[in-house]
C-alpha positions as CSV (number, residue, x, y, z in Angstrom):
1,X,0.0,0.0,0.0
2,X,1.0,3.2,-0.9
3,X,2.2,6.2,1.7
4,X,-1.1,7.9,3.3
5,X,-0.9,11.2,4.4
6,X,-1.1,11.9,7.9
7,X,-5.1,12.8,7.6
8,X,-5.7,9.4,5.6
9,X,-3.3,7.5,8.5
10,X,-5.2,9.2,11.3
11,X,-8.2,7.7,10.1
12,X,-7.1,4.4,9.3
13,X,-5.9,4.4,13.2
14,X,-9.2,5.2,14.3
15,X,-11.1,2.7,12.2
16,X,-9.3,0.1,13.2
17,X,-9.2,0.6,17.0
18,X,-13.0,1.5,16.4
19,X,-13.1,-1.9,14.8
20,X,-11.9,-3.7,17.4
21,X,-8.4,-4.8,15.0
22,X,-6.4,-3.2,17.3
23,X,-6.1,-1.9,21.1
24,X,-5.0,1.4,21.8
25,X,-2.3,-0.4,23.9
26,X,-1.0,-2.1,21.2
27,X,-1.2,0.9,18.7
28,X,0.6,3.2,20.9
29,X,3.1,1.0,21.4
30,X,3.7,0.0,17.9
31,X,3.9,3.9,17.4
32,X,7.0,3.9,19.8
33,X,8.7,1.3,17.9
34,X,8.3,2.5,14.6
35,X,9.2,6.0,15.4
36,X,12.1,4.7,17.2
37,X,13.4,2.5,13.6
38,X,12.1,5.3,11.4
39,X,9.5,3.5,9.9
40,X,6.2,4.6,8.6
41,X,3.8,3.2,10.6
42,X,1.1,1.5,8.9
43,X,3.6,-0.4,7.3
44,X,5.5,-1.5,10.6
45,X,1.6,-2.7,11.8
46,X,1.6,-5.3,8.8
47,X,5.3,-6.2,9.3
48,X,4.8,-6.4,12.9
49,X,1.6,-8.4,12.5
50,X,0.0,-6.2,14.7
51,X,-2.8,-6.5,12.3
52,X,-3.3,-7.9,9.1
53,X,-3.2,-6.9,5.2
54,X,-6.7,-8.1,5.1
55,X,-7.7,-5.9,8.0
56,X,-5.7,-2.7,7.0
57,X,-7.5,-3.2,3.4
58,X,-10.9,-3.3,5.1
59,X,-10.3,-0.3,7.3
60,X,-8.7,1.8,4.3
61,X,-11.8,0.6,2.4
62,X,-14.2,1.7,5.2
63,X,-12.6,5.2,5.1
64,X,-12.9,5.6,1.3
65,X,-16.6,4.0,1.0
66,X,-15.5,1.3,-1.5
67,X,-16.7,-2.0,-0.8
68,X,-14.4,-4.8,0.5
69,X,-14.0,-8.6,-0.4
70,X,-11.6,-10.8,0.9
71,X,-10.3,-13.3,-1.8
72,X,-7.7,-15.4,0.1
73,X,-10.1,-18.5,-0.2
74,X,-11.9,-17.3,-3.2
75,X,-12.2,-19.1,-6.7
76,X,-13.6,-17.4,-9.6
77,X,-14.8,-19.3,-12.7
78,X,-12.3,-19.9,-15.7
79,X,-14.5,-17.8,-18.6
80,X,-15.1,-15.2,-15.5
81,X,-10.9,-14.9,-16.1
82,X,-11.3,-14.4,-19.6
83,X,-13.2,-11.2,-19.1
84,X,-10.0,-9.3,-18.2
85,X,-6.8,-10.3,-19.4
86,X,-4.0,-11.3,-17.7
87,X,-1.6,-8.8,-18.4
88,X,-4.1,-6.3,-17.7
89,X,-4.7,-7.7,-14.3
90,X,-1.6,-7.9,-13.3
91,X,-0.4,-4.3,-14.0
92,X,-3.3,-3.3,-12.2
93,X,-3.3,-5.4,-9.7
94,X,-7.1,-5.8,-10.2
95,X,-9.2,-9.0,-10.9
96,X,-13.0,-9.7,-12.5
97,X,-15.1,-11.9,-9.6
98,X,-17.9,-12.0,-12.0
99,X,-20.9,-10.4,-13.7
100,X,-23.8,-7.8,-11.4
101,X,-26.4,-6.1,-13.6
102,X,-24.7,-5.7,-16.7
103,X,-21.3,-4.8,-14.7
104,X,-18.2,-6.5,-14.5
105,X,-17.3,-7.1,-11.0
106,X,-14.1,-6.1,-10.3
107,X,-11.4,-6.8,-7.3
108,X,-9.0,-3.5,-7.0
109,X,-5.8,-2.9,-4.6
110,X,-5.9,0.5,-5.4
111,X,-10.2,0.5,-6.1
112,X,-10.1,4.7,-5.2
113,X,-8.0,5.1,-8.3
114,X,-10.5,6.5,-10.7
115,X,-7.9,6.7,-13.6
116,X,-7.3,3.0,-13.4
117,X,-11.0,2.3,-13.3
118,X,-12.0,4.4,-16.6
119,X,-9.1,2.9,-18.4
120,X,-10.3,-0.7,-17.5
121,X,-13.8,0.1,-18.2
122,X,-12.9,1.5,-21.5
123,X,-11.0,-1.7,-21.9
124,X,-13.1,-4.3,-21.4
125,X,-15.9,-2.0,-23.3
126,X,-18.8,-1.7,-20.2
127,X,-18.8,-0.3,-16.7
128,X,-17.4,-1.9,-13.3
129,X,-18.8,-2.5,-10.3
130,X,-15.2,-2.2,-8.0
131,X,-14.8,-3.9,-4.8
132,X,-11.2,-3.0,-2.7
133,X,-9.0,-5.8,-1.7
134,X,-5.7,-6.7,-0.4
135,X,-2.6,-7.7,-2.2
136,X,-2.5,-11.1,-0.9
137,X,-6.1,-11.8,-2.2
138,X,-5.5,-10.4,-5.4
139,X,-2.4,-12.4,-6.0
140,X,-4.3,-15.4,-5.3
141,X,-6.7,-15.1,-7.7
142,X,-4.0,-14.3,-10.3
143,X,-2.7,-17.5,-9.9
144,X,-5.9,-19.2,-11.2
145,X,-4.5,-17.8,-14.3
146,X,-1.9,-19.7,-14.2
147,X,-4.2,-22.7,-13.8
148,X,-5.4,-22.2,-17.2
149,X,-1.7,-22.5,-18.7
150,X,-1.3,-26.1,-19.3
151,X,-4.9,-25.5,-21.3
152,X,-3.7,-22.8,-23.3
153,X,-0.1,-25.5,-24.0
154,X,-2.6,-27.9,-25.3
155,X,-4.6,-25.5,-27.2
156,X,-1.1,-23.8,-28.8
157,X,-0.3,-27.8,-29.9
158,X,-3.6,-28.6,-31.1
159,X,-4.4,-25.7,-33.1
160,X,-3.3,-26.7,-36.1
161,X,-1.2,-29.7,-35.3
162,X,-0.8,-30.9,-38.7
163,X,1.1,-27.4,-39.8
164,X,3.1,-27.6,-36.3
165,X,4.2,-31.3,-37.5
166,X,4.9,-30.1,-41.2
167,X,7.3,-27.2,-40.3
168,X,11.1,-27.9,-41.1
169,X,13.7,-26.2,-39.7
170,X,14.5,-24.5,-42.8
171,X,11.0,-22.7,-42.9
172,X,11.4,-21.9,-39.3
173,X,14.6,-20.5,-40.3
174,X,13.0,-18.7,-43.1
175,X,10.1,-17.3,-41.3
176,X,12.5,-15.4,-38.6
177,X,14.6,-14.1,-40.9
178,X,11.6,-12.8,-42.4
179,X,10.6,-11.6,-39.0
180,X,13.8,-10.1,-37.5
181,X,12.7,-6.6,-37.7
182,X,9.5,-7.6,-36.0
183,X,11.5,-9.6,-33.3
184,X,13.8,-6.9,-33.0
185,X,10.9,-4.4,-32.0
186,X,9.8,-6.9,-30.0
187,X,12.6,-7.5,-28.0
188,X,13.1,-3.6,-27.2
189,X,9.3,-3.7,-25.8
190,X,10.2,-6.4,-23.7
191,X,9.5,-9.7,-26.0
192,X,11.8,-11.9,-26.6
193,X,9.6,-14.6,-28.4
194,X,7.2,-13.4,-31.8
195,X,4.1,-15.9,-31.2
196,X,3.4,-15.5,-35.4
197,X,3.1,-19.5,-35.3
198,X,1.8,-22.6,-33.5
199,X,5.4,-23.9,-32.5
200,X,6.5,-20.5,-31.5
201,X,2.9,-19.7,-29.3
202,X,3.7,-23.1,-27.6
203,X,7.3,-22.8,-26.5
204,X,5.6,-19.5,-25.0
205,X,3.1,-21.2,-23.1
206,X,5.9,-23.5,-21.5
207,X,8.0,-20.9,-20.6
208,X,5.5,-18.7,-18.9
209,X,4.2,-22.2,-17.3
210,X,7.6,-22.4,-16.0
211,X,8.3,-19.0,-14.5
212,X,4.7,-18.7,-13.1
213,X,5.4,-22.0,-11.3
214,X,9.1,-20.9,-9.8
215,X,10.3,-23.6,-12.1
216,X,14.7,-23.5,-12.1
217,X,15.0,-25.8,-15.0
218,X,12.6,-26.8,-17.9
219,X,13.7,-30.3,-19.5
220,X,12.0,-31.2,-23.0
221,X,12.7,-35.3,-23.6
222,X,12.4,-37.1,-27.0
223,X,11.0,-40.2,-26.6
224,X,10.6,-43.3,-29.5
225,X,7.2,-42.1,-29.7
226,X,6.4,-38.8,-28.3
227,X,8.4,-35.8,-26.8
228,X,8.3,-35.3,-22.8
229,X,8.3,-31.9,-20.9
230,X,9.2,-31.9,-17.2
231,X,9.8,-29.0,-15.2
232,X,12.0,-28.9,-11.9
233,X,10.3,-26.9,-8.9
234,X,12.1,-26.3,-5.7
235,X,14.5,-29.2,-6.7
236,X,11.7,-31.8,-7.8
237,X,11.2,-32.6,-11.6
238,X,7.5,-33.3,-12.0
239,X,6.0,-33.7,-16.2
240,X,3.5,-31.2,-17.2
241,X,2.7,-32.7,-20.3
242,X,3.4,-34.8,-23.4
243,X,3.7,-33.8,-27.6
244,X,3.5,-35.4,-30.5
245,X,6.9,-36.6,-32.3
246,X,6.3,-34.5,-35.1
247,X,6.5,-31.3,-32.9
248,X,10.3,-32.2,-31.9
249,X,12.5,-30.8,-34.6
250,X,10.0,-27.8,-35.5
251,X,10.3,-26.9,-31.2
252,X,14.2,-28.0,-31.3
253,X,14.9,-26.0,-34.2
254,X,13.2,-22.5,-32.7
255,X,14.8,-22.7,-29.8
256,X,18.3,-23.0,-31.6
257,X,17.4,-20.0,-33.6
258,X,16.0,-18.1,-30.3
259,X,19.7,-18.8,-28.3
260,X,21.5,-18.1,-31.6
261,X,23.1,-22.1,-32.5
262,X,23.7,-23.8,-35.1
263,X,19.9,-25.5,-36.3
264,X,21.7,-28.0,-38.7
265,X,24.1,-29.4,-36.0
266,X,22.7,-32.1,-34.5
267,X,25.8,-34.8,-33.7
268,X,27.7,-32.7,-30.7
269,X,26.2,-30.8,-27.8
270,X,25.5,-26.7,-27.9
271,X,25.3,-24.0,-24.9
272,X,23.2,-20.6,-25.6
273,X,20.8,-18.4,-24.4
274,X,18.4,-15.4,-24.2
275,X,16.1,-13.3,-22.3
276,X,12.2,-13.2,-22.0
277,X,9.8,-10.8,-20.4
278,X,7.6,-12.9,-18.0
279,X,5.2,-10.3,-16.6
280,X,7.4,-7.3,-16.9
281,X,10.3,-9.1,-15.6
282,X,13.3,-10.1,-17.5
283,X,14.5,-14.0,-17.1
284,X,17.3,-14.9,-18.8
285,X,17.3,-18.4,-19.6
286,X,20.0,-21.1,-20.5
287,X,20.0,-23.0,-23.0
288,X,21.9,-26.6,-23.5
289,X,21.6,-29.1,-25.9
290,X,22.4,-32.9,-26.3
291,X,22.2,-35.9,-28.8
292,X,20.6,-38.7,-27.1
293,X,19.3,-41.9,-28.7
294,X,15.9,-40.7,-29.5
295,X,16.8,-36.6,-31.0
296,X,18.0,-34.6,-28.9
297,X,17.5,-33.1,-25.6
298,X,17.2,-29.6,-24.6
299,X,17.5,-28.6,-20.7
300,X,16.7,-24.7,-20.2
301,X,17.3,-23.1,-16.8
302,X,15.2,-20.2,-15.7
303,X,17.0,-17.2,-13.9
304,X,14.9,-14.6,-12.4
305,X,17.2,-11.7,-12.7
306,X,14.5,-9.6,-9.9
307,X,13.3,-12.3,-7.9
308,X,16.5,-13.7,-6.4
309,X,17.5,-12.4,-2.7
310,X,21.7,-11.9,-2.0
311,X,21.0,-11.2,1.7
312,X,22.9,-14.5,3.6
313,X,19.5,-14.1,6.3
314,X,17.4,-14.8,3.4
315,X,19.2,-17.4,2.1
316,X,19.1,-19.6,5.5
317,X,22.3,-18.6,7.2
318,X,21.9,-18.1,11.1
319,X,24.0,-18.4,14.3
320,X,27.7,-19.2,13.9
321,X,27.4,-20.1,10.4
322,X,26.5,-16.4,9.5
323,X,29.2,-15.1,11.9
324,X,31.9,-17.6,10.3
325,X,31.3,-16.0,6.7
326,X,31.1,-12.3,8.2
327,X,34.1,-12.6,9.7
328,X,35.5,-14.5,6.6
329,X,34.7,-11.9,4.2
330,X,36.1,-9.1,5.9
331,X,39.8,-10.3,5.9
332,X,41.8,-9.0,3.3
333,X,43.1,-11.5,1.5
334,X,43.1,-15.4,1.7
335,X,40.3,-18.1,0.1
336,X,36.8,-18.8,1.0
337,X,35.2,-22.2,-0.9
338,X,31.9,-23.6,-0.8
339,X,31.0,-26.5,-2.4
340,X,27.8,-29.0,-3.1
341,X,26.1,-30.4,-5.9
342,X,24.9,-29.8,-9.5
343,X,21.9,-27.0,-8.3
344,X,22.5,-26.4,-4.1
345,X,23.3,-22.6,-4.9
346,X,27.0,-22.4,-5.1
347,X,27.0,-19.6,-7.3
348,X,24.1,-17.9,-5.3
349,X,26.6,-17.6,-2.0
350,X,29.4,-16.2,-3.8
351,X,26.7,-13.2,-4.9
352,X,25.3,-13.0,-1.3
353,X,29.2,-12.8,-0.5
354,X,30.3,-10.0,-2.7
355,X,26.9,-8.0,-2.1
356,X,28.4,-8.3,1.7
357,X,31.5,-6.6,0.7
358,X,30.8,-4.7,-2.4
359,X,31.7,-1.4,-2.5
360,X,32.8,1.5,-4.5
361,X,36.6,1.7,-2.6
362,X,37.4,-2.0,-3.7
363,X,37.7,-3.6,-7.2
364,X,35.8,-7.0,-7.7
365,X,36.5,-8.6,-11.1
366,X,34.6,-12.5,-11.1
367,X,35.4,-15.3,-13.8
368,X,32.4,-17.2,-14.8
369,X,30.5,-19.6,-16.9
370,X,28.0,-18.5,-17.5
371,X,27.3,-15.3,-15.9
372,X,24.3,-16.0,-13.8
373,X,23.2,-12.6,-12.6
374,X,24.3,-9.3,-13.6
375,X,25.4,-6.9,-10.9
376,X,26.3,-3.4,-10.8
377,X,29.8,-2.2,-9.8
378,X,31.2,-5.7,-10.4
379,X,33.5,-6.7,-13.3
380,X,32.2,-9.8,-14.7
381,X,34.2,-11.9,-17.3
382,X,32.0,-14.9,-19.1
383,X,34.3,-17.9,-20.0
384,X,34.9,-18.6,-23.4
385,X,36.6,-21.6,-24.3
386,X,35.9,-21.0,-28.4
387,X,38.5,-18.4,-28.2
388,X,40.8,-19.5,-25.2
389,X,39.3,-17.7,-22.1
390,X,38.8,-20.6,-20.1
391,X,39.2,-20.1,-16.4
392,X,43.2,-20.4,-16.2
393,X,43.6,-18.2,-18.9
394,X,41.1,-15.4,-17.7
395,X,42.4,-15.8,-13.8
396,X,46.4,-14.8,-15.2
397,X,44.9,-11.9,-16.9
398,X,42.5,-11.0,-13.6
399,X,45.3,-10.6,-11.8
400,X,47.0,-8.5,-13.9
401,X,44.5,-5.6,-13.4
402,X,44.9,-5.1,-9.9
403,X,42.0,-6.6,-8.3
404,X,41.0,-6.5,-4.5
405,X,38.7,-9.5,-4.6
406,X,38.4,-12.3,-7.2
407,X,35.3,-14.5,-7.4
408,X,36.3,-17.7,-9.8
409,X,33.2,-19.3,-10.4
410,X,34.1,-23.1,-10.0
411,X,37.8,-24.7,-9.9
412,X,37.9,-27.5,-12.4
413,X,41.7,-28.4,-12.7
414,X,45.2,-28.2,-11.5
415,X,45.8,-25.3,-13.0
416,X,42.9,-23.0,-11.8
417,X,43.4,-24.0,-8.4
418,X,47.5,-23.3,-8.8
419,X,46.1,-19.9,-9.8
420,X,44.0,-19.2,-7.3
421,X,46.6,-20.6,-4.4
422,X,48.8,-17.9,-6.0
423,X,46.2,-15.1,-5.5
424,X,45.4,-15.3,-2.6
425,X,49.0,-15.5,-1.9
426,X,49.6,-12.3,-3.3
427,X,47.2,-10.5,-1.1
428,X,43.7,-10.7,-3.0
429,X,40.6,-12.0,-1.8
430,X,39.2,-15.3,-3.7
431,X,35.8,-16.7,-3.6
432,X,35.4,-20.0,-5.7
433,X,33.1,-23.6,-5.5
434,X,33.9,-26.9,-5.6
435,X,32.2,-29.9,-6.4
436,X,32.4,-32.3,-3.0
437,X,29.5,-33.5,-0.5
438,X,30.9,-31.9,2.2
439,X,32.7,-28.7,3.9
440,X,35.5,-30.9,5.1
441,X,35.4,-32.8,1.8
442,X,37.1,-29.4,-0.1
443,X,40.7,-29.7,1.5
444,X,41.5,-33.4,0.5
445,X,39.8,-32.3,-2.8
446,X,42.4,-29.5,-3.6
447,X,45.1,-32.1,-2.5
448,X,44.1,-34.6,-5.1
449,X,44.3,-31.7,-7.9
450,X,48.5,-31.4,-6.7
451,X,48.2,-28.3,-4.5
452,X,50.7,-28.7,-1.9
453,X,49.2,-28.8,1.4
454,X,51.2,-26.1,3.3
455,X,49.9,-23.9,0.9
456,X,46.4,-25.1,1.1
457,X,47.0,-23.9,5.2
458,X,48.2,-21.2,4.7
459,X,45.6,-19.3,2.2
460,X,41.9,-21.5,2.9
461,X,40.9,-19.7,5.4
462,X,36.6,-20.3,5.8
463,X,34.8,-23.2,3.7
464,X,31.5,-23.6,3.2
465,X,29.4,-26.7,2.6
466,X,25.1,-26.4,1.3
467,X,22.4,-28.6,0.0
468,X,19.1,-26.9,-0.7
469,X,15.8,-27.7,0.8
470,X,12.1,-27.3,0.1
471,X,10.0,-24.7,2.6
472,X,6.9,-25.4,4.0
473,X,4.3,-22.7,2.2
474,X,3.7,-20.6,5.3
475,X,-0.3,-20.4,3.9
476,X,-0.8,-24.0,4.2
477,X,1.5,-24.6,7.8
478,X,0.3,-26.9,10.5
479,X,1.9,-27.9,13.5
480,X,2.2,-31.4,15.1
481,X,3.7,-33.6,17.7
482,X,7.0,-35.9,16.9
483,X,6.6,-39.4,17.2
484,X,8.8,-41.3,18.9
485,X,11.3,-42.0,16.4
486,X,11.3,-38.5,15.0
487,X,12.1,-37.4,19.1
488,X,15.1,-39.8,19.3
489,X,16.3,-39.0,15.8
490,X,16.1,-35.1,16.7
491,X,18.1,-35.6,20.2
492,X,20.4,-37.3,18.6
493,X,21.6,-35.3,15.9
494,X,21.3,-31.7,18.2
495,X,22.6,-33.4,21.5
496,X,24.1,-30.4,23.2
497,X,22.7,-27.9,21.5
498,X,19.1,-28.2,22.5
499,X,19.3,-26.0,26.0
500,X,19.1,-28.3,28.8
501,X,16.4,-25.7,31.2
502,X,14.5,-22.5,30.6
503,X,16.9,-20.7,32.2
504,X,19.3,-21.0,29.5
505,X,17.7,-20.7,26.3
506,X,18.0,-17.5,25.5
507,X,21.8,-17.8,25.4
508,X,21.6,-21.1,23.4
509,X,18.8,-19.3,20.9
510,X,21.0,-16.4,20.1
511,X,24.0,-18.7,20.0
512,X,22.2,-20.0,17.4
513,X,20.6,-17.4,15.9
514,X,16.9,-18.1,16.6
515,X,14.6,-16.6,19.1
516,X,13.7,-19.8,20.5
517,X,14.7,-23.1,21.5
518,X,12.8,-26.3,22.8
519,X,14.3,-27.9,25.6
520,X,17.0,-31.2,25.7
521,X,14.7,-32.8,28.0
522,X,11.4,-32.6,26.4
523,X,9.1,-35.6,25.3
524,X,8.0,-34.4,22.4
525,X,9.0,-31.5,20.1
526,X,6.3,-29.4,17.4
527,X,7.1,-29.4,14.1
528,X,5.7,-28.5,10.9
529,X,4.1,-29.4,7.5
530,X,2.5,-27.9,4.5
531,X,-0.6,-29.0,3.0
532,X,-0.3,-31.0,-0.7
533,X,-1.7,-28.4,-3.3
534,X,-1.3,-28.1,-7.1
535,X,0.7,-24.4,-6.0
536,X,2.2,-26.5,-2.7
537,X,3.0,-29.7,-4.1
538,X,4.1,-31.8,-0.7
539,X,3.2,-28.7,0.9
540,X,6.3,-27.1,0.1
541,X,7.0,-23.4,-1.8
542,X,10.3,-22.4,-2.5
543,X,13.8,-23.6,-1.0
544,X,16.5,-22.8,1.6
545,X,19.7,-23.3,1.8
546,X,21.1,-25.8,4.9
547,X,24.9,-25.1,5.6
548,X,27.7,-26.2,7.2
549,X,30.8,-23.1,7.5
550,X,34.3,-23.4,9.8
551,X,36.9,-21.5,9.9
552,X,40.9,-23.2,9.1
553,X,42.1,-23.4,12.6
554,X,45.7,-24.5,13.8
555,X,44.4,-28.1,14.3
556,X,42.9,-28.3,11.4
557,X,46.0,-26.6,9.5
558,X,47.7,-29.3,11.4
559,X,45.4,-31.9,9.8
560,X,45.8,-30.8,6.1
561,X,49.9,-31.3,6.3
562,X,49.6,-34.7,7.8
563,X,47.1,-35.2,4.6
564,X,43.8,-35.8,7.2
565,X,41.0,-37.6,5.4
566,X,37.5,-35.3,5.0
567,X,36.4,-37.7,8.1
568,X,38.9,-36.4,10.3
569,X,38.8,-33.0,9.2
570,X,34.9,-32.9,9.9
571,X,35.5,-34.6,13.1
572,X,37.7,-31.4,14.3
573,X,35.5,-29.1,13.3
574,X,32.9,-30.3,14.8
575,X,34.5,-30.3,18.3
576,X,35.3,-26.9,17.5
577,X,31.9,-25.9,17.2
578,X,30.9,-26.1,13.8
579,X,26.9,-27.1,13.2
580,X,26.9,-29.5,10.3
581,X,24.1,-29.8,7.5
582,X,22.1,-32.1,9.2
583,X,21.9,-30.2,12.0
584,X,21.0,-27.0,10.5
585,X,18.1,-28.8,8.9
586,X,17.5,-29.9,12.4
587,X,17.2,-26.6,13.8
588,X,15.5,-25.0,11.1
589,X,12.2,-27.8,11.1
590,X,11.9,-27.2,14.5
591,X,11.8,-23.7,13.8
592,X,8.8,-24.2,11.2
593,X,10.9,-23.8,7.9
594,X,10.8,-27.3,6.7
595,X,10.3,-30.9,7.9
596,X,12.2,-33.4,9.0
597,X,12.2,-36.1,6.2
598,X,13.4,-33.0,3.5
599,X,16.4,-32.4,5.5
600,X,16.7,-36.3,5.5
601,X,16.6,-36.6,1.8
602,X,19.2,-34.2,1.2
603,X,21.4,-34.3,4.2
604,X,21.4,-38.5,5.6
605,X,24.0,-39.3,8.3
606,X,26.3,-40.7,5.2
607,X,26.2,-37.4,3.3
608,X,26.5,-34.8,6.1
């Protein structure tokens, strides 16, 4: 909601202490606060959850004498949708509930905004009837649009199947050549894909399914007989639907020509890429391409160049994890690692780690492949082995333009590593990833690529170890009681750093960087789950990051020159304080942000 003036805010006070939404206690405290962190106050209420968006729409809705609806649980009928459309909604953050006397019924954040109303009831061609409702209510309903994506993928496909199944690459080819000033004005308004035929109006549809679902990846597999689509959301691939065979070289072929690669090479494997507009936000997508036995495969990853968060908090990094990498990033030279898997958000950290540190006094230059996200005040360098800038060659010249931190995005050989060693040597900051299962796993990992270990000790100085997990939807939480097994398992992972009486949880809490802490001694313990939705599959929505971070000490310097396995090195840390993966899951389901059998699936006893 948009700044009210102090008249309009007075009023809203009133009405909702009237109302019975909020004591005068309560308001005149919250009025202390915010005052005291400089907020405005209506929006500290919400944040505060002193009261609701739902119950500051309706008393802003009282005051202007617009009626309000509350659409959190509301569903409104498919051809009701149709009435207004999508893009239209969106930018206006209104939404049609149905038809009243000849008058569209229509759902408005801002309903007082007479502007906004003429234009949509010049738009749709016939008057309104405008109810005022919150954001949360509106966005819900918008995602019934979404509902009515995998109808419009069907109808894209089926609309003329046989002239989808009859167009060769080389009149797909011919047709955006033929279009390239049309894509071209396109692109500068924000469209990256010209819907001027069936194939093209399809990919469309299954990209905008995709970003509307907070798919990461999109993978589109020929089969003997048909062609399968499956998109990956919050780390689970799940099929959204199935085309004929005859779509597959047509669909292959404009997505070549889209990410600028070859159409006629079909025998080796190609990388490309480009941007789309997915309601008004730009997501630049990745594309690569494989043989396989049946045609060939095409994985596209989605990145939301506006919708991803480089604060460490957000990302799931509490207590002494958060401390470790603070401290970490403010020395002046030396290495910090992280490592995982294919997809745990590697790449992710070492953004939330420069946005730490980034400043106009320092000169960060990074070394990737590809450039994920595009930052301001950062010198980013994509790798391109086509002409010799792999990550060796592009590290020697890095250093040559006097650089305070260096981010290399992943260490793949001897040579990069040697590199890096010898930067951080030289009084730079490095940030790089590795591929290992563990924290501890990164040391004996840069021994087997020939690094010597006394210089291993001497310039790894914090290392970090993630796995992602899925977040219960915070719409659909419930809270129940452990069972018996899920108690034991749950005091045996956190042990000592459950606090053992009342007394001394708050020093354990903020230890660990939560405001709370069940007791050591407890029967049971509450956790959380979602409930299973077609928006919450599992009950999940979105994903976290669970982390393991410890700092090189002198024992474990100690360890790395005697060669210590990644058991023994974990083992030291540990005693030194270090909260592995498994137990930050731990700490986090009891804390409500996801459930004990995620942080099992990605973090068991064998892989923490």
């Amino acid at each position: 909601m948009s700044v009210l003036s102090a008249k309009t805010e007075q009023k809203v006070e009133e009405t909702l202490v009237a109302g019975g939404m909020l004591t005068e206690e309560k308001l005149a405290e919250a009025k202390k606060l915010a005052e005291e962190k400089k907020e405005p106050l209506i929006g500290f209420l919400v944040k505060n959850k002193y009261i609701t968006d739902e119950q500051l729409t309706k008393a802003n809705a009282t005051i202007t004498k617009v009626p309000y609806v509350n659409l959190t649980a509301a569903k409104v009928d498919p051809d009701v949708l149709k009435l207004l459309p999508r893009d239209i909604a969106e930018r206006y953050m209104a939404v049609p509930l149905g038809e009243m006397q000849h008058r569209l019924v229509v759902a408005m954040l801002d309903a007082d905004n007479v502007q906004a109303v003429d234009f949509l009831s010049n738009r749709i061609g016939r008057p309104l009837k405008v109810y005022a409702a919150s954001e949360a209510g509106i966005r819900q309903i918008l995602k019934q649009y979404s509902a009515q994506l995998g109808t419009q993928m069907d109808e894209a496909f089926k609309k003329d199947l046989t002239q989808v199944g009859n167009e060769t690459p080389e009149d797909i080819e011919k047709a955006a050549k033929a279009n390239k000033g049309k894509a071209d004005k396109a692109e500068k308004a924000g469209i990256t894909i010209v819907q001027d035929s069936p194939i093209s109006k399809a990919l469309s549809a299954v990209l905008e399914f995709a970003a509307h679902n907070r798919a990461s990846d999109v993978h589109i597999e020929p089969l003997e007989k048909e062609v399968k689509i499956r998109c990956r959301v919050d780390g689970v691939l799940r099929e959204i639907m199935r085309l004929p065979k005859n779509t597959e070289p047509a669909l292959i072929s404009r997505i070549k020509i889209l990410a600028n690669l070859k159409i006629d090479e079909h025998r080796t494997p190609q990388d490309g890429g480009f941007t789309v507009m997915v309601d008004g936000k730009g997501i630049d997508l990745r594309i690569a391409i494989a043989p396989v036995v049946w045609g060939e495969q095409v994985v596209i990853r989605l990145l939301d160049k506006t919708g991803t968060s480089f604060k460490l908090e957000d990302m799931g990094y509490t207590g002494r994890a958060l401390r470790t990498i603070r401290k970490g990033v403010q020395r002046p030279n030396g290495m910090i690692l992280t490592s995982g898997p294919t997809g745990s958000g590697k790449s992710t950290s070492l953004y939330a780690l420069i946005q730490e540190i980034k400043d106009d006094s320092i000169n960060i230059v990074t070394l990737e492949d590809p450039v994920e996200y595009k930052m301001d005040g950062i010198n980013q360098i994509q790798v391109n082995s086509e002409v010799g800038l792999t990550f060796a060659t592009g590290l020697r010249s890095i250093l040559r333009q006097d650089p305070d931190v260096v981010m290399v995005g992943e260490i793949r050989d001897k040579e990069t590593a040697q590199l890096a060693v010898q930067a951080a040597l030289t009084g730079h900051l490095v940030f790089s990833t590795l591929h290992t299962n563990s924290a501890a796993g990164i040391l004996p990992r840069l021994l087997d690529m020939g690094v010597e270990p006394f210089l291993i000790a001497s310039t790894v100085h914090t290392v970090i170890g993630q796995r992602l997990v899925r977040r219960i939807a915070d719409d659909t939480k419930q809270p129940y009681k452990s069972s018996a097994p899920e108690t034991e398992a749950i005091k045996a992972t956190l042990g000592k750093y459950l606090p053992p009486s009342a007394d001394k949880m708050p020093a354990y809490a903020k230890d660990l960087g939560y405001k709370s802490l069940p007791l050591s001694t407890e029967s049971a313990y509450t956790l959380f789950k979602g409930t299973d939705s077609p928006e919450t599959p599992g009950g999940f929505k979105g994903r976290m990051g669970l982390y393991e971070v410890f700092e090189i000490s002198e024992a474990i310097q100690a360890l790395i020159m005697k060669r210590a396995t990644s058991t023994q090195i974990e083992q030291a840390a540990e005693a030194e304080g270090m909260i592995n993966m498994r137990m930050d899951g731990y700490l986090k389901a009891l804390d409500g942000k996801t459930t004990l059998a995620e942080v099992n699936r990605v973090a068991a006893e064998d892989n923490a």
